[in-house]
N, C-alpha and C positions, 0 to 999 in steps of 0.2 A: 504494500500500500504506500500510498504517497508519504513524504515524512517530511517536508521543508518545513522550516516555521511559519508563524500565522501572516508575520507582520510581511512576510515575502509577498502576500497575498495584493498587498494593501497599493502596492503600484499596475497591477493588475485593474484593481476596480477604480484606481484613477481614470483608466481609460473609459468608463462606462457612463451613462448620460447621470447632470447632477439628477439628486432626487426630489428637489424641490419642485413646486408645480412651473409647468413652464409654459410661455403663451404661443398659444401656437400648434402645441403639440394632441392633438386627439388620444396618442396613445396613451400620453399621462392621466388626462384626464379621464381616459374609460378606466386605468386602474385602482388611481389614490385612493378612490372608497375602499378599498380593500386592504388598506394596509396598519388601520387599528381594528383593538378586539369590541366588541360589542360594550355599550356602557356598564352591561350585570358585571360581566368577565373581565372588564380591563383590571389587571393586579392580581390578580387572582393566578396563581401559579401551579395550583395543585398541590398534589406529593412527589413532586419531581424533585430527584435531588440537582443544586442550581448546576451544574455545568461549570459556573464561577468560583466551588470549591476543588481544590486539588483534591489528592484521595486524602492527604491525612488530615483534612478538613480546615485547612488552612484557604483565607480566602484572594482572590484574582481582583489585583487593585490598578494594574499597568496592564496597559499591551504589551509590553515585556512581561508581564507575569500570563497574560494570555498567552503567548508565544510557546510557552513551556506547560503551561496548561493545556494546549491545543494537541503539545505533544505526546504526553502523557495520556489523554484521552483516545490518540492513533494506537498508544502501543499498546494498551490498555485492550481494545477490539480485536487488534489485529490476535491477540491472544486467546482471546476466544473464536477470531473469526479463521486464522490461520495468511499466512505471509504469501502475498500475489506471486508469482513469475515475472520473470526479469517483462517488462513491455515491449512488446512492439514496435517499437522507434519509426523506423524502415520499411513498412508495409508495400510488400509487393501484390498490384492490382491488379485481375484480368477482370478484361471487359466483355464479356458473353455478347452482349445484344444492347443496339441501343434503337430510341425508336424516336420521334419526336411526337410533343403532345401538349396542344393547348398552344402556351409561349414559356415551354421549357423541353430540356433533352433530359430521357429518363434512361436512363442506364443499368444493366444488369452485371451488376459488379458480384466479383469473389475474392475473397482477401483468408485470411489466417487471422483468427480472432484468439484463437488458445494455440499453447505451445503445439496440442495434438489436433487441431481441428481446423477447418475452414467454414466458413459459409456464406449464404447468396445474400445479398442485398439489393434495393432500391436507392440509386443516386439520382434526384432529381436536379437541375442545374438551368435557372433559369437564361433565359436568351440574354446574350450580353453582360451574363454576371463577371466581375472582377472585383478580387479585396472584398466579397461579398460575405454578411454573417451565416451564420448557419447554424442547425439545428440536428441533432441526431434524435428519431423517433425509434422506441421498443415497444416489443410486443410480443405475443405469440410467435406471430409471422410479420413478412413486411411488406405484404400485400394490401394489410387493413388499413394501415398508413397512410397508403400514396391512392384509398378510394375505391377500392379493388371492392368491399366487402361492406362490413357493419358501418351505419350513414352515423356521422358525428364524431367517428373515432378515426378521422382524416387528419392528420394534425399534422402529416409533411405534406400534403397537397394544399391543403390550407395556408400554410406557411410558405412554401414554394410559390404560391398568387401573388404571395408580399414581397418576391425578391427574397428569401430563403435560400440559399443551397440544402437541401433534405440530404439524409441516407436515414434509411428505414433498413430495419435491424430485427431478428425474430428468432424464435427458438422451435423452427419449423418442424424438425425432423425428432425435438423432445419433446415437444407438444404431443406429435405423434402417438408416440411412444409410451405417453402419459409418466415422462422423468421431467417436463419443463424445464429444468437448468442445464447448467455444465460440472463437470465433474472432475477433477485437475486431483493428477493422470488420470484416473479411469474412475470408472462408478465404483468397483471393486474395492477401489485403494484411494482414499478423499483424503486430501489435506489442507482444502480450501473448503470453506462453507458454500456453496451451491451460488447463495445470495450474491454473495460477494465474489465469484468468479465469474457471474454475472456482472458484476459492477466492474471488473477487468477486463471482457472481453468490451466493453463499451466504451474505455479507457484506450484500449486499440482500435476502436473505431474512430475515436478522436482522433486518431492519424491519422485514420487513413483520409478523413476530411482535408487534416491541415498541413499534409505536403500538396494539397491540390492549388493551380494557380489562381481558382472563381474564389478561393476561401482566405477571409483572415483568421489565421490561427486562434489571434486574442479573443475573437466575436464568435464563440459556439458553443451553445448551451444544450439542454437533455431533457425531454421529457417522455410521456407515456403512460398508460392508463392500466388502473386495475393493479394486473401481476405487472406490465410494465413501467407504472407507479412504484410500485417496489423496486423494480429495477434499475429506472431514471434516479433514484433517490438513493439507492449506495450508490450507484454510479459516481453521481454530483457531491456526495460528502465525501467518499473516501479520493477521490481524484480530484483536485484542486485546478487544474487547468480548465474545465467547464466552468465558464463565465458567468453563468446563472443555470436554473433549472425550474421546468414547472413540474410536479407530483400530482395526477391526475385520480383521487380517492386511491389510494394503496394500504392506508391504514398505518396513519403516522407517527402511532406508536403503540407498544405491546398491547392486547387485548383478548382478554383467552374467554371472554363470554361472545363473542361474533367470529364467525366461522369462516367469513371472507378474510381477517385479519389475520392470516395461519401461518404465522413465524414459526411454529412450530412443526412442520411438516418436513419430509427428510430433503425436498427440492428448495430448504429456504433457507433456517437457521437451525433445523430439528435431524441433520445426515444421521442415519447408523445404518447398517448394512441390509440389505435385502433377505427376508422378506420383509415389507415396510410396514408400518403400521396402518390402520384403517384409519382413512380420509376422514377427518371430522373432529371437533371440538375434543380437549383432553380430557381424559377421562381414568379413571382409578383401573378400568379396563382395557383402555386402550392409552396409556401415557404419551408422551411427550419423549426424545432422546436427543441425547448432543448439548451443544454449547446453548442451545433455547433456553434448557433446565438449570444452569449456571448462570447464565445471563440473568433470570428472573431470580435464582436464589440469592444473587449478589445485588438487587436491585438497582440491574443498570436499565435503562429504558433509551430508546431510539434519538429523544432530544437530543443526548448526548452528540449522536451522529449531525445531526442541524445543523448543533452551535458549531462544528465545523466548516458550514457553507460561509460564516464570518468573516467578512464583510460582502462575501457575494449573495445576490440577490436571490429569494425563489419564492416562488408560489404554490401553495397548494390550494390545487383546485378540487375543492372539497364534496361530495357527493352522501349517500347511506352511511358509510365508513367515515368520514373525517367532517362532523358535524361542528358547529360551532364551539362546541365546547373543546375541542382540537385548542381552543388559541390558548387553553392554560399552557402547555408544553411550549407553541412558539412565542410566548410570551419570554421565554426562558433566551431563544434564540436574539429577540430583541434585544435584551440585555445586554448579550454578548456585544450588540453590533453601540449600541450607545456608549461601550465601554471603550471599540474604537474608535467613536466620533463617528458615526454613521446611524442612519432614522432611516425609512421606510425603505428597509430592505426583504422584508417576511410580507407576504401577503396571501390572504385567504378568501375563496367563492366559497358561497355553499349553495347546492340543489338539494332538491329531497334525493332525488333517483340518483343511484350509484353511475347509469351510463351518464354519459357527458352529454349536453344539448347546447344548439347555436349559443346560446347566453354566455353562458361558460366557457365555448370556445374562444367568444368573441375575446374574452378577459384575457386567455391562455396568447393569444396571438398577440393582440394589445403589448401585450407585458415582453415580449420575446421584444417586439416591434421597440418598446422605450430602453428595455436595456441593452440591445445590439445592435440598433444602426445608430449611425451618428447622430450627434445631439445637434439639432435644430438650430 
């Protein structure tokens, strides 16, 4: 996993538009509603523990004490999540098929996303793009993405209309399979948590973006919906080069009474060897295995992961799973970021329905739109 300090971050999000309101700008204005908690919730922190204590509860008064905070909290995961493979740097591309469509060229790219693996993507690239931002979409497959499939859950064709560079990204052939993740070496022999070799193979996606010449490196951020909500979200906290991210309802933090939020599963944070456990809520019959069960008895919860996006921006675009009451946790994240000198960087939708609808999207695209193209 990534390991540089925080404050390395902080010339990074120089480059990104201010956050104050700006005139002019539509996309600021479609998101600022979204970037405080509701009047009941503002303060209100939960039972999180803050992020802003070290472990031996000593508390985080500098960015320099953040710095080492930040680190502490990488090696802290990486321990129970297990240490990625050297990256990708260098990513060699073939191009299968390209077709033109609309007013962009859609490309069937294959690349090397794990040490042992390859797989197909969707590179969309609009006409005349150069130094253009971009976006990488997950999923199951990455078909849904570029509009192929389910209506609303288009998030690189959508974003490709705005001058985008897409590559859409899926876990086509483990869906299948019904394994959904990656498995680093083999399913057999894990030493990466599923989740999080997901958040690596996305990490090499990130290259494969930004040796391209339509792409600014500094300008690409990760989202995704459901399981690629989970996905987009290690992605974006354990990898630091992703400029922002939006989280499309993934379940934004531990919850063992809902059954979509299933950290606990052997494709997420729950690995132990085959034959797996039965699909569904834990139970005295059917338990929980792996770092899940230490994670929760050590009470660490996903915040922790957030307060790492600090000071870059993200959203979560909130659904069934990530209701309002979500903003106790990112409440936690804001802290972090006012402790840099930085305000509305956390922001949160919420619909009832867990799928995404135009409203929602409209925010998700918005929000890409204020933090990666140039400021006005």
């Amino acid at each position: 996993m990534t390991s540089r300090p925080a404050l390395c971050l902080l010339s990074l999000c120089l480059s990104l538009p201010s956050l104050q309101a700006q005139n002019g700008d539509p996309a600021w204005d479609a998101i600022k509603g979204y970037a405080t908690p509701p009047p009941a919730l503002a303060g209100d922190l939960g039972s999180y523990r803050s992020p802003l204590l070290f472990n031996d509860g000593t508390h985080v008064k500098t960015p320099a004490d953040w710095a080492r905070r930040r680190q502490e909290i990488i090696n802290q995961w990486t321990h129970y999540l297990g240490e990625w493979p050297e990256l990708i740097t260098n990513p060699k591309v073939e191009t299968l098929r390209t077709e033109h469509r609309e007013t962009f060229r859609q490309e069937r790219i294959r690349f090397r996303w794990t040490p042992e693996e390859t797989t197909e993507g969707w590179l969309l690239i609009p006409d005349g793009a150069k130094n253009a931002p971009a976006v990488i979409v997950v999923y199951y497959e990455p078909e849904t993405a570029i509009g192929l499939a389910k209506p609303d859950r288009d998030f690189a064709l959508q974003l490709t209309r705005k001058g985008f560079v897409c590559l859409s990204i899926g876990t086509t052939e483990a869906s299948a399979a019904g394994t959904y993740a990656l498995y680093h070496p083999s399913i057999e022999n894990v030493t990466v948590q599923p989740l999080s070799m997901l958040g690596y193979a996305a990490a090499n996606a990130y290259y494969v973006l930004a040796t391209r010449p339509e792409v600014d490196p500094a300008r690409i951020g990760i989202t995704g919906h459901s399981f690629g909500g989970k996905w987009s979200m290690f992605a974006s906290c354990l990898f630091e080069k992703f400029a922002c991210a939006a989280w499309s309802d993934p379940g934004i933090v531990f919850d063992d009474t809902r059954n979509s939020i299933n950290y606990w599963e052997p494709w997420y944070l729950g690995f132990h060897p085959k034959p797996w456990r039965k699909r569904g809520l834990v139970t005295p019959d059917n338990p929980a295995h792996g770092p899940y069960l230490q994670l929760r008895a050590d009470g660490r919860d996903l915040h922790e992961l957030h307060a790492l996006m600090a000071p870059r921006p993200f959203l979560v675009s909130g659904g069934a799973e990530d209701t309002p009451d979500r903003w106790k946790p990112l409440q936690h994240s804001i802290a972090v970021n006012q402790l840099l000198g930085y305000q509305n960087r956390v922001f949160m939708t919420n619909r009832p329905d867990h799928a995404p609808n135009p409203q929602s999207n409209a925010v998700l695209v918005a929000f890409f739109e204020h933090f990666l193209k140039p400021t006005p």
